[in-house]
TINU-16219 format. One line per 10 residues: number of its first residue (from 1); their letters; for each residue x, y, z of N, C-alpha, C. Coordinates in nm, 3 decimals. Atoms other than C-alpha are relative to their C-alpha. Layout:
REM TINU-16219
NUM	a	X Y Z X Y Z X Y Z  ...
This chain:
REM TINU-16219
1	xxxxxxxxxx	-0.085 -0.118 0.010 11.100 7.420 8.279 0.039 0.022 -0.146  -0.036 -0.059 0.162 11.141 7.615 7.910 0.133 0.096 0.024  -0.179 -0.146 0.004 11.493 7.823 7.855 -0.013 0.028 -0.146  0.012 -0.059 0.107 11.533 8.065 7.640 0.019 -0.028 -0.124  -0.084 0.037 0.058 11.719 7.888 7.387 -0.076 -0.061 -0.066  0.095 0.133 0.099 11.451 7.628 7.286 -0.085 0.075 -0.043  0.140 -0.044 0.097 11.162 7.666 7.011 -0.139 -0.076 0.098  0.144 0.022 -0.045 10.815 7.628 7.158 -0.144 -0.047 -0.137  0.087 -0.018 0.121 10.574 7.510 6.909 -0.158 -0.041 0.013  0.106 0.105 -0.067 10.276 7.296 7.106 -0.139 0.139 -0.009
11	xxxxxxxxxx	0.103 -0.068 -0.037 9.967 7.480 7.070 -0.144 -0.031 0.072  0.138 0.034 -0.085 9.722 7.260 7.276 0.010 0.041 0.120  0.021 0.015 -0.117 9.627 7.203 7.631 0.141 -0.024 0.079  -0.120 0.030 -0.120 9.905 7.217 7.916 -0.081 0.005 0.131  0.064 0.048 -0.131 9.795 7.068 8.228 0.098 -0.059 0.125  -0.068 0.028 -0.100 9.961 7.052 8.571 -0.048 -0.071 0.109  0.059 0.074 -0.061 9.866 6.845 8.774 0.108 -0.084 0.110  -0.134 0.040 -0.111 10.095 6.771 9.129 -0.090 -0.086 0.129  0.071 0.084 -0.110 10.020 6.541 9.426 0.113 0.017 0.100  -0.078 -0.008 -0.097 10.162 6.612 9.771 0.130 0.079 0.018
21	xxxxxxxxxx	-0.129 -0.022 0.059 10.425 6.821 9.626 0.017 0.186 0.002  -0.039 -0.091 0.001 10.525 7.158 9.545 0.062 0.022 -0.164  -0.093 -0.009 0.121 10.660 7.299 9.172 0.013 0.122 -0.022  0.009 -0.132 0.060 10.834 7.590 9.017 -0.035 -0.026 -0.129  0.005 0.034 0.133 10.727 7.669 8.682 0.081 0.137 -0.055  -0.083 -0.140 0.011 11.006 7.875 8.484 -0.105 -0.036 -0.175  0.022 0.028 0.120 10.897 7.922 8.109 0.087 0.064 -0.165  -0.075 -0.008 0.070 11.175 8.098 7.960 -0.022 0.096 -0.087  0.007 -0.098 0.114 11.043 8.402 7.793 -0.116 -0.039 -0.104  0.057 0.022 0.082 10.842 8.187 7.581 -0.149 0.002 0.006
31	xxxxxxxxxx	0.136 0.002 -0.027 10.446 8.192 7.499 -0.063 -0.109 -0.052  0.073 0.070 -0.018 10.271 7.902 7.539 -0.157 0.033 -0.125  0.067 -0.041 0.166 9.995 7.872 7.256 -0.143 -0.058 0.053  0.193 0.030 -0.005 9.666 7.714 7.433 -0.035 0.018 0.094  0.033 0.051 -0.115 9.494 7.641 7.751 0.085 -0.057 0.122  -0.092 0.098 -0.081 9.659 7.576 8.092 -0.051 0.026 0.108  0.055 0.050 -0.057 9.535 7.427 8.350 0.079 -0.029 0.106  -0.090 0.072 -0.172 9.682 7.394 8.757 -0.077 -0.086 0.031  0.101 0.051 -0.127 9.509 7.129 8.963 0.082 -0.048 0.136  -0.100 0.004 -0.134 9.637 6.971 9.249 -0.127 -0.170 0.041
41	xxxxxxxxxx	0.080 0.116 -0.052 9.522 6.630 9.413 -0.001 0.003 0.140  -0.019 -0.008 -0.125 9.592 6.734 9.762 0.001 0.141 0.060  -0.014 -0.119 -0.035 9.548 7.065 9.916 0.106 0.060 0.034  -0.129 -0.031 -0.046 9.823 7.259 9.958 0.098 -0.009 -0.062  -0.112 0.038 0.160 9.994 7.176 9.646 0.054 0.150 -0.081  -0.017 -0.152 0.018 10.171 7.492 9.529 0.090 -0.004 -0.138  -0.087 -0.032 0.158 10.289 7.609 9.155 0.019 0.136 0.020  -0.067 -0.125 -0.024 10.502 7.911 9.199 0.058 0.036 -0.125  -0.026 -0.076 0.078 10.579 8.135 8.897 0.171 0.081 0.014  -0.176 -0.023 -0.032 10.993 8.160 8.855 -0.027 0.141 -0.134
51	xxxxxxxxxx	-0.058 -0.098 0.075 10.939 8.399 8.549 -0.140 0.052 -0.060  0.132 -0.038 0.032 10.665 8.601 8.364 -0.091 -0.127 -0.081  0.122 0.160 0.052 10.354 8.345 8.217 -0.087 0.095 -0.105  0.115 -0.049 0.125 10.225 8.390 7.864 -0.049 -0.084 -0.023  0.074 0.069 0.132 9.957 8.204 7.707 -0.087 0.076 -0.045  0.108 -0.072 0.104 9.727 8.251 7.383 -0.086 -0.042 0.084  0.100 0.063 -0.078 9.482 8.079 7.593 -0.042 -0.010 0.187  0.040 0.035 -0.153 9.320 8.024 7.940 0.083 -0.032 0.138  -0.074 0.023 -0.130 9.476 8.009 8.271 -0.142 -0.076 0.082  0.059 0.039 -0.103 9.271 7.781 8.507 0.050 -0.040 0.084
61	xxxxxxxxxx	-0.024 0.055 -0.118 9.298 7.706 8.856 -0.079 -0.112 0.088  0.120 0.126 -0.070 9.126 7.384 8.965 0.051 -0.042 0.159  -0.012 0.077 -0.121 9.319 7.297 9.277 0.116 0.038 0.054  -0.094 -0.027 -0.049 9.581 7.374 9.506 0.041 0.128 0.023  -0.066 -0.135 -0.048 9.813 7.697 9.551 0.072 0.058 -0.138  -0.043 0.003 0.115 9.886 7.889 9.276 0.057 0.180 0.028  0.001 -0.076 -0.079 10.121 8.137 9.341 0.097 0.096 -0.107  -0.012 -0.088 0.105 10.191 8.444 9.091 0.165 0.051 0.003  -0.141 0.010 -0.033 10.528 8.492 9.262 0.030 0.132 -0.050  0.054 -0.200 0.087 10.453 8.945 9.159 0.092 -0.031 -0.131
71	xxxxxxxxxx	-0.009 -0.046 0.144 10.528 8.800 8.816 -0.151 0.065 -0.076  0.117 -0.055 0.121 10.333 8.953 8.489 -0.047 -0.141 -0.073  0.032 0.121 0.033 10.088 8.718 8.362 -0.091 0.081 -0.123  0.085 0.002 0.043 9.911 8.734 8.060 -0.114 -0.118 -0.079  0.065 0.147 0.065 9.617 8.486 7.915 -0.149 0.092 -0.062  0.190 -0.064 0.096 9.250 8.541 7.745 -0.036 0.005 0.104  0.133 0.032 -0.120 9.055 8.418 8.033 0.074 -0.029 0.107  -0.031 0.083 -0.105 9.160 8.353 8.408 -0.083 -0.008 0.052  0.169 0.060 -0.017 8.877 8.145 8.553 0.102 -0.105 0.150  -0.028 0.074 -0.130 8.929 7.969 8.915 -0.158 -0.059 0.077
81	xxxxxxxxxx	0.118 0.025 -0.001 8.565 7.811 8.920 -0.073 -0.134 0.043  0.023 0.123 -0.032 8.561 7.480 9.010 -0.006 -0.022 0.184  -0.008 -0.020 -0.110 8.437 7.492 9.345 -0.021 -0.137 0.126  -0.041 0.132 -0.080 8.475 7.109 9.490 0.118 0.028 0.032  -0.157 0.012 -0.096 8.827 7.217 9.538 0.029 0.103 0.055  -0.098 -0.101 -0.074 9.049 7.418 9.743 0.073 0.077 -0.089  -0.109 -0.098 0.123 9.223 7.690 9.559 0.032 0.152 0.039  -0.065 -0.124 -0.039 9.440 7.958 9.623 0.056 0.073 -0.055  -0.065 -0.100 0.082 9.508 8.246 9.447 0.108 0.074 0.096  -0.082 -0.125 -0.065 9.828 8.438 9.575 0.082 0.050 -0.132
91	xxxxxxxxxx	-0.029 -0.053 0.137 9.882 8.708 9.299 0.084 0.072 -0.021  -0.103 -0.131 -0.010 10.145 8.966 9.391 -0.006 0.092 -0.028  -0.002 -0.084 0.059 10.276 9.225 9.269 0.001 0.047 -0.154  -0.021 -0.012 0.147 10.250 9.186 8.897 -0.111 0.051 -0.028  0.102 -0.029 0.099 10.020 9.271 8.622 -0.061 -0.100 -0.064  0.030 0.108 0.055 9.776 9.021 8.508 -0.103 0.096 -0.144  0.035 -0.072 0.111 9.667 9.120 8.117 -0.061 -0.075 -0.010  0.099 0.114 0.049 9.359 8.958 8.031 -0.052 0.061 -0.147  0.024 -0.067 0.118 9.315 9.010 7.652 -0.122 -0.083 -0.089  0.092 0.014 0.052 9.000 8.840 7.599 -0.119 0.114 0.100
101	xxxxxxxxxx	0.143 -0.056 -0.134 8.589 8.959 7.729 -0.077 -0.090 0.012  0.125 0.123 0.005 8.352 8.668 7.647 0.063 -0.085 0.177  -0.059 0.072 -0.086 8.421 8.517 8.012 0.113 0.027 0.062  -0.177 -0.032 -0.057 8.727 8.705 8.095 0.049 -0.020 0.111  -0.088 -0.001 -0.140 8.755 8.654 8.489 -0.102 -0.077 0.050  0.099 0.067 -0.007 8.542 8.397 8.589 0.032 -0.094 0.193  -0.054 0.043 -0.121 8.555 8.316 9.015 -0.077 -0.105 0.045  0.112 0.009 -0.107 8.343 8.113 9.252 0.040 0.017 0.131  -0.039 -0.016 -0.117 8.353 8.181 9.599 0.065 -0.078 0.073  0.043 0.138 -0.068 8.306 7.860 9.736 0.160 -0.077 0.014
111	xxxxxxxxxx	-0.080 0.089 -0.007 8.615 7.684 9.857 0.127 0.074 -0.072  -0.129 -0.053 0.081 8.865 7.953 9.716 0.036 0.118 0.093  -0.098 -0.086 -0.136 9.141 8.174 9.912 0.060 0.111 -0.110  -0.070 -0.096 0.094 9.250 8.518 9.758 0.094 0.102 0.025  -0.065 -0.122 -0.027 9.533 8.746 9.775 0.076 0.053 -0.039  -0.038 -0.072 0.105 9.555 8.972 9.568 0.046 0.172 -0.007  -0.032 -0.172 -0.002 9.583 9.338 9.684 0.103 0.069 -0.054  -0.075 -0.080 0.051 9.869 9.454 9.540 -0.013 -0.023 -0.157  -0.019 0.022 0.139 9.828 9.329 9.170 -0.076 0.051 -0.103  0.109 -0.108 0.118 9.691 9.513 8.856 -0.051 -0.090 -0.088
121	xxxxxxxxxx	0.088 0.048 0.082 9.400 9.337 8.648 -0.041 0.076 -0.068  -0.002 -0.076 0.152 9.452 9.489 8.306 -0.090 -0.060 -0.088  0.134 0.074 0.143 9.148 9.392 8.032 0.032 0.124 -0.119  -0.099 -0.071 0.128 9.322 9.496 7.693 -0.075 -0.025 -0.154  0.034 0.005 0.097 9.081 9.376 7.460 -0.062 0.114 -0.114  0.075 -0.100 0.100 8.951 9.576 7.181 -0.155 -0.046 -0.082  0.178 0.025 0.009 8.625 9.386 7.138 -0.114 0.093 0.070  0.111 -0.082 -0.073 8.256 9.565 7.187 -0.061 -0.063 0.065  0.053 0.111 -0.053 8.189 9.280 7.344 0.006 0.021 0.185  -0.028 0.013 -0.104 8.108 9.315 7.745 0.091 -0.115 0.046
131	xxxxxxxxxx	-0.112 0.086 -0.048 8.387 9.173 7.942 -0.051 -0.006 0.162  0.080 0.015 -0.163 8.252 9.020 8.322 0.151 -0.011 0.058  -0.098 0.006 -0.141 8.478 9.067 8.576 -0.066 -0.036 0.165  0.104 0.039 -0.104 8.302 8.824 8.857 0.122 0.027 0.148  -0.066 -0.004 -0.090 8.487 8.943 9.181 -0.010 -0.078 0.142  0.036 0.099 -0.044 8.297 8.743 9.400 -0.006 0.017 0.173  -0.021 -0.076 -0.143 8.309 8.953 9.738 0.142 -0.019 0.021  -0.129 0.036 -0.046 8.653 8.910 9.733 0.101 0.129 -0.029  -0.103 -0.114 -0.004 8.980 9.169 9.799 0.055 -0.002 -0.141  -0.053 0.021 0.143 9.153 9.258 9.490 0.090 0.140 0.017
141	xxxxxxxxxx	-0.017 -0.091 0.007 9.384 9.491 9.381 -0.023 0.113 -0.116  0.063 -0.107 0.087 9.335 9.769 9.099 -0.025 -0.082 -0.133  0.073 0.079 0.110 9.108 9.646 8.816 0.015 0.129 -0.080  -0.048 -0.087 0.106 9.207 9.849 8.513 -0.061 -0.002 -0.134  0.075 0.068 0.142 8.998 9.881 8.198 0.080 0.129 -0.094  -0.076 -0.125 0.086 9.215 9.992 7.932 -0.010 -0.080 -0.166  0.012 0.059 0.110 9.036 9.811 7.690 -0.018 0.113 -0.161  0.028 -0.035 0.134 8.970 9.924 7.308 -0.127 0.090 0.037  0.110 -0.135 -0.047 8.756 10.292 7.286 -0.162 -0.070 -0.008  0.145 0.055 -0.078 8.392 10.208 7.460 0.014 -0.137 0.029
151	xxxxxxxxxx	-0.041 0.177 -0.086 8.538 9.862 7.586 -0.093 0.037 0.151  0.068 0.044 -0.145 8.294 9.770 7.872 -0.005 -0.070 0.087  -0.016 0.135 -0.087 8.360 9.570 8.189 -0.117 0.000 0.092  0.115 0.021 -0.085 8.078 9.415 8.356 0.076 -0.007 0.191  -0.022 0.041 -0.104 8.144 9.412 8.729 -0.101 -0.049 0.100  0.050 0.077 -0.089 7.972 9.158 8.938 0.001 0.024 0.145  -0.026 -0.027 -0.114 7.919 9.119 9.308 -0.002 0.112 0.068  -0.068 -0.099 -0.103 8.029 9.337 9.611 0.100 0.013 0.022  -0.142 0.011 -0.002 8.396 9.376 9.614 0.058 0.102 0.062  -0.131 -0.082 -0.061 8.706 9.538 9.767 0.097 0.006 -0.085
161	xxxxxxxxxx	-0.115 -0.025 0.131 8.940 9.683 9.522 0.110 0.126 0.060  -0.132 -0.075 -0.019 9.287 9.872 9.592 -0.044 0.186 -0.081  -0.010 -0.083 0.086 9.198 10.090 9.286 -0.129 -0.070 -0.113  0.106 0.055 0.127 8.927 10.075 8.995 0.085 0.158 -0.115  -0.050 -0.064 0.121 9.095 10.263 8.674 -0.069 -0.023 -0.125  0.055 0.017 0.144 8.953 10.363 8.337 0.055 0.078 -0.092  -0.062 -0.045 0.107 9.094 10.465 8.035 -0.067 0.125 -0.085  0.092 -0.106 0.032 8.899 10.767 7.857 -0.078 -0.101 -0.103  0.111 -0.003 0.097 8.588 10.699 7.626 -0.011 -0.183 0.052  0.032 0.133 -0.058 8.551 10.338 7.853 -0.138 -0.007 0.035
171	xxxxxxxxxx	0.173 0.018 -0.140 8.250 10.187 8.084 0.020 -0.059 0.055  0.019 0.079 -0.092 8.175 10.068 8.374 -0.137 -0.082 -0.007  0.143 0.041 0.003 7.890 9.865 8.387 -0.043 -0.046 0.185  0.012 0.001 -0.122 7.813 9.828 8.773 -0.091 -0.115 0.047  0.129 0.054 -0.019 7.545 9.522 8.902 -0.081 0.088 0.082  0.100 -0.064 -0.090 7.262 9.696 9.061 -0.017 -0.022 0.109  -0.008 0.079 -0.097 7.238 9.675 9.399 0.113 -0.010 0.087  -0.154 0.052 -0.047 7.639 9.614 9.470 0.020 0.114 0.083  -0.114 -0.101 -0.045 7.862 9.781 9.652 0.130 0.007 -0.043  -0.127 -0.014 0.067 8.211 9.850 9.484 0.099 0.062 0.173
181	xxxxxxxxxx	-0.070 -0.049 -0.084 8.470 9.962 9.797 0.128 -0.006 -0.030  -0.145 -0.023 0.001 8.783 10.123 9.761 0.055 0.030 0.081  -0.092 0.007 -0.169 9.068 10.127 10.037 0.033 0.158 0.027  -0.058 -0.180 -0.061 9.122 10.550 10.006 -0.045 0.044 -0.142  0.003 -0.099 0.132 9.078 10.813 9.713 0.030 -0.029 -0.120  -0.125 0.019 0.067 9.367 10.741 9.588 -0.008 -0.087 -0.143  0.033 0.096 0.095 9.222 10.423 9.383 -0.106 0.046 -0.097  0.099 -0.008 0.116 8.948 10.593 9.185 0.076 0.079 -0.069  -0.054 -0.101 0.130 9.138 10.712 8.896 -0.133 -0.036 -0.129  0.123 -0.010 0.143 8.793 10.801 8.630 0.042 0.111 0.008
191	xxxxxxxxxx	0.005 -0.144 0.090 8.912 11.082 8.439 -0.035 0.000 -0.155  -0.059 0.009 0.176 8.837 11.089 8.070 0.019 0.173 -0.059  -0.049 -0.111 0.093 8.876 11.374 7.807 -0.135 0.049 -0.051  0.106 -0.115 0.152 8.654 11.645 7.593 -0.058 -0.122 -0.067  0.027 0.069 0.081 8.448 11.409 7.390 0.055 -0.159 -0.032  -0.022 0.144 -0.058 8.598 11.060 7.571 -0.053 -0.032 0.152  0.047 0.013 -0.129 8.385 11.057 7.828 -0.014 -0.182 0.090  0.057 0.151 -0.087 8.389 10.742 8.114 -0.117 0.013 0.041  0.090 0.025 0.000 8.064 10.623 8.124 -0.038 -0.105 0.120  -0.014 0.085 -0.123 7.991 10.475 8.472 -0.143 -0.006 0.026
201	xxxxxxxxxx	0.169 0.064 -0.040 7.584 10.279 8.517 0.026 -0.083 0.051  0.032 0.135 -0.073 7.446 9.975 8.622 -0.041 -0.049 -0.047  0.042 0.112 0.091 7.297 9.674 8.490 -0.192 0.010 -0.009  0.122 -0.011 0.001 6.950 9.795 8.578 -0.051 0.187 0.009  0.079 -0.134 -0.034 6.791 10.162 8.525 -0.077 0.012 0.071  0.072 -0.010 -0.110 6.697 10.311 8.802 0.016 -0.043 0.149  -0.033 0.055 -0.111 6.838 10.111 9.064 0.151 0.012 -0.016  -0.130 -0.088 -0.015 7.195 10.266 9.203 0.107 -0.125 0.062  -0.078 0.038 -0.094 7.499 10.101 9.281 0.062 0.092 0.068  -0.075 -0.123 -0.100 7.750 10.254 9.563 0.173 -0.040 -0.039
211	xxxxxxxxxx	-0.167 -0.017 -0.053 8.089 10.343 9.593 0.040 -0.001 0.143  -0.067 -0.026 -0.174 8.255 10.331 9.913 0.141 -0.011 0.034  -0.129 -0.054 0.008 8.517 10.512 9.995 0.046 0.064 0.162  -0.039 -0.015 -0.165 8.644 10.557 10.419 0.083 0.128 -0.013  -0.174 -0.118 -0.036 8.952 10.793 10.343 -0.016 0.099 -0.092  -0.041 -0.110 0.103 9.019 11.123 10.139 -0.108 0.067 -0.103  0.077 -0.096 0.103 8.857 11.333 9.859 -0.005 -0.083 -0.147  -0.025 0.088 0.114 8.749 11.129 9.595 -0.060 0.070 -0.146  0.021 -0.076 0.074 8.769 11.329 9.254 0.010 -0.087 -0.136  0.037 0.066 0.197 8.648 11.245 8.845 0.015 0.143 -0.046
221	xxxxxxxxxx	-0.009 -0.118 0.058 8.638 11.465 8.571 -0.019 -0.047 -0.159  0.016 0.080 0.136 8.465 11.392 8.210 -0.039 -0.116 0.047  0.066 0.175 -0.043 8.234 11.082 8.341 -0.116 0.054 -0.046  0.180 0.001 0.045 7.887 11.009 8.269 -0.028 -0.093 0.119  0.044 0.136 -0.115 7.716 10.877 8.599 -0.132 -0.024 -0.033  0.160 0.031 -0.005 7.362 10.718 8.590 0.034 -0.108 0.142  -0.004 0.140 -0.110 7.279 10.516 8.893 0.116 -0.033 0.078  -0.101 0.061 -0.107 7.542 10.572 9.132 -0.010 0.130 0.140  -0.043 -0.047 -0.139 7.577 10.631 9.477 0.148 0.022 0.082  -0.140 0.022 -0.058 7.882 10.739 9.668 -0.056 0.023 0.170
231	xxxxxxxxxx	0.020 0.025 -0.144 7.895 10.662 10.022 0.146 0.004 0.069  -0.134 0.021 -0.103 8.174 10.732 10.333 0.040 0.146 0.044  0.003 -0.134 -0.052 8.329 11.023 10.450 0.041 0.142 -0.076  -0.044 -0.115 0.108 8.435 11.212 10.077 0.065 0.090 0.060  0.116 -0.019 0.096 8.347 11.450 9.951 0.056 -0.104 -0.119  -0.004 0.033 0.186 8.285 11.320 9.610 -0.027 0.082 -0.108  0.027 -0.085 0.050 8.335 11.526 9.391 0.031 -0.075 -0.175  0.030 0.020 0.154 8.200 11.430 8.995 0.055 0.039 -0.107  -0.055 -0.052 0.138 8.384 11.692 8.792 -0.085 0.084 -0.023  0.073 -0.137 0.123 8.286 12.065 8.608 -0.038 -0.070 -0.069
241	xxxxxxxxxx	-0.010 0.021 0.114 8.307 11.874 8.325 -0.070 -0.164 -0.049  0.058 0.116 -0.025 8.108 11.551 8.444 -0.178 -0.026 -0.064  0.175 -0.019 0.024 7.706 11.473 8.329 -0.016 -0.118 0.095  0.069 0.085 -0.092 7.494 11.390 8.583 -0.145 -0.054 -0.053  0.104 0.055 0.118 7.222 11.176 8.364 -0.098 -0.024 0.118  0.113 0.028 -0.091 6.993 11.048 8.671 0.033 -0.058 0.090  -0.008 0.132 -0.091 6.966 10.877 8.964 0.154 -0.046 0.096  -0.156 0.046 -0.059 7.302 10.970 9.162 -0.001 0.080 0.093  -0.012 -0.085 -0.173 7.352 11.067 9.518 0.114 0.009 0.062  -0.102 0.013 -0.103 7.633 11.167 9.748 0.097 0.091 -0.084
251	xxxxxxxxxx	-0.121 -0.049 0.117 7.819 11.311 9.400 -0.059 0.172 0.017  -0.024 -0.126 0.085 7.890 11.698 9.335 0.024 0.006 -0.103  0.003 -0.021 0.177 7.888 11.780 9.019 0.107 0.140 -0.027  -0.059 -0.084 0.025 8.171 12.030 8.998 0.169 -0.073 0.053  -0.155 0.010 -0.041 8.591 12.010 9.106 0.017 0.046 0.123  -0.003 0.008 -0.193 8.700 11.991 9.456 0.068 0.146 -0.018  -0.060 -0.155 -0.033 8.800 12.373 9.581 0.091 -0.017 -0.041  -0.102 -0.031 0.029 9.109 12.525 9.534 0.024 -0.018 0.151  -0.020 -0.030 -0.124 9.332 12.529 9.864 -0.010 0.143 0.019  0.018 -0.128 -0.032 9.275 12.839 10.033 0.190 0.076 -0.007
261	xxxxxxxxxx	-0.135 -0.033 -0.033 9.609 13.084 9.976 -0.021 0.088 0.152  0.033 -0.112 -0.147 9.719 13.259 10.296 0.000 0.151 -0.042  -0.009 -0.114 0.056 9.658 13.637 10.299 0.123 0.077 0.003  -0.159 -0.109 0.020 9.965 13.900 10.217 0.021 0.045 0.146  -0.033 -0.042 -0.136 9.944 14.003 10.592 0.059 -0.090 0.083  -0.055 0.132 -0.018 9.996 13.643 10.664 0.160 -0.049 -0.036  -0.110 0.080 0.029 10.270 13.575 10.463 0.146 0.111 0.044  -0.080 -0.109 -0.025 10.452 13.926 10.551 0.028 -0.020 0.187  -0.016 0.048 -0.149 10.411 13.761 10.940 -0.037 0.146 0.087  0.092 -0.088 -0.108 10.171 14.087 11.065 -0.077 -0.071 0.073
């Protein structure tokens, strides 16, 4: 436990490591300066988050329950990859800022529990450097790229996302093949600007990923699609102001209608 009061100065490795047990971790406002590391020697071992969590460095999850407690977290890299163990992400309602890309979100499936739907995965870097976001078929909630202008996030897998958000003059980079699924409309916020266009492909020309979308009218405006499919019950509508480069199905290429007004005979109740 850190309080506000004390100097922090440690800039290595912090490593947690609990057996049979349970811990809060408060940290007092302060930011942590390297690498930190949960494990756990027993399943079921739980580190609960009393206040927001900064480090310059890495968040890993090797073992146990690790539980975000809807604080704000930020680190370079959060990586939960070690798949001999049990591990449980419960992420809340916070904001997790990941301000590196080399490796930025790094999952494996295998032996790991996730739940995350309500929480925002912010990537803030300003490197041109692709940033992977491995989701790993797993639920999530809104993945946010509000990185530095033409910041690119790779997205891996088949996933379930709350929301996918982009910042103007961004990218998506899509794997070929995938499916991306969002829970309603509501979550595709791609709008960019005049001459900041979101740039939404795939990792292979020519071969389309999908969107999938069950609920509502799902609207862009200022994108660049190559290689995408939208799938479900839309419409999808691309945007006036959208380029359709190749290789995209299910999309309109214009702005969803206007509502119809009622006529003057209507509203005069003839």
């Amino acid at each position: 436990k850190a309080v506000a009061g004390m100097t922090w100065s440690h800039t290595g490795i912090v490593e947690f490591n609990v057996n049979s047990t349970s811990k809060n971790i408060t940290t007092g406002g302060k930011t942590l300066g390297g690498n930190v590391y949960f494990g756990s020697y027993a399943t079921g071992d739980t580190y609960t988050l009393q206040d927001d969590f900064t480090t310059a460095g890495n968040i890993e999850v090797g073992g146990g329950v690790f539980n975000a407690n809807n604080k704000n977290i930020s680190c370079t890299v959060f990586k939960s990859n070690d798949a001999t163990n049990a591990r449980t992400l419960t992420l809340g309602s916070g904001t997790i800022t990941i301000t590196s890309d080399s490796g930025a979100w790094q999952m494996d499936a295998t032996n790991l529990t996730v739940s995350a739907t309500t929480c925002i995965i912010k990537f803030t870097s300003s490197s041109v450097t692709q940033a992977p976001f491995g989701g790993v078929g797993k639920s999530w909630g809104t993945l946010w790229n509000a990185r530095g202008s033409t910041g690119d996030i790779l997205i891996t897998g088949s996933n379930t996302f709350v929301g996918l958000k982009a910042d103007p003059g961004r990218f998506w980079t899509i794997t070929a093949g995938t499916t991306q699924t969002i829970a309603s409309a509501a979550g595709w916020d791609n709008t960019g600007t005049a001459g900041n266009l979101i740039t939404i492909l795939t990792t292979s020309a020519g071969t389309a990923w999908t969107l999938a979308c069950a609920t509502g009218t799902v609207t862009s405006n200022y994108c660049s699609f190559k290689d995408s499919t939208a799938s479900g019950a839309g419409p999808f509508y691309a945007g006036a102001n959208s380029t359709n480069v190749s290789g995209n199905t299910g999309w309109t290429f214009t702005g969803p209608p206007s509502a119809a007004k009622p006529s003057t005979m209507m509203m005069m109740g003839v």
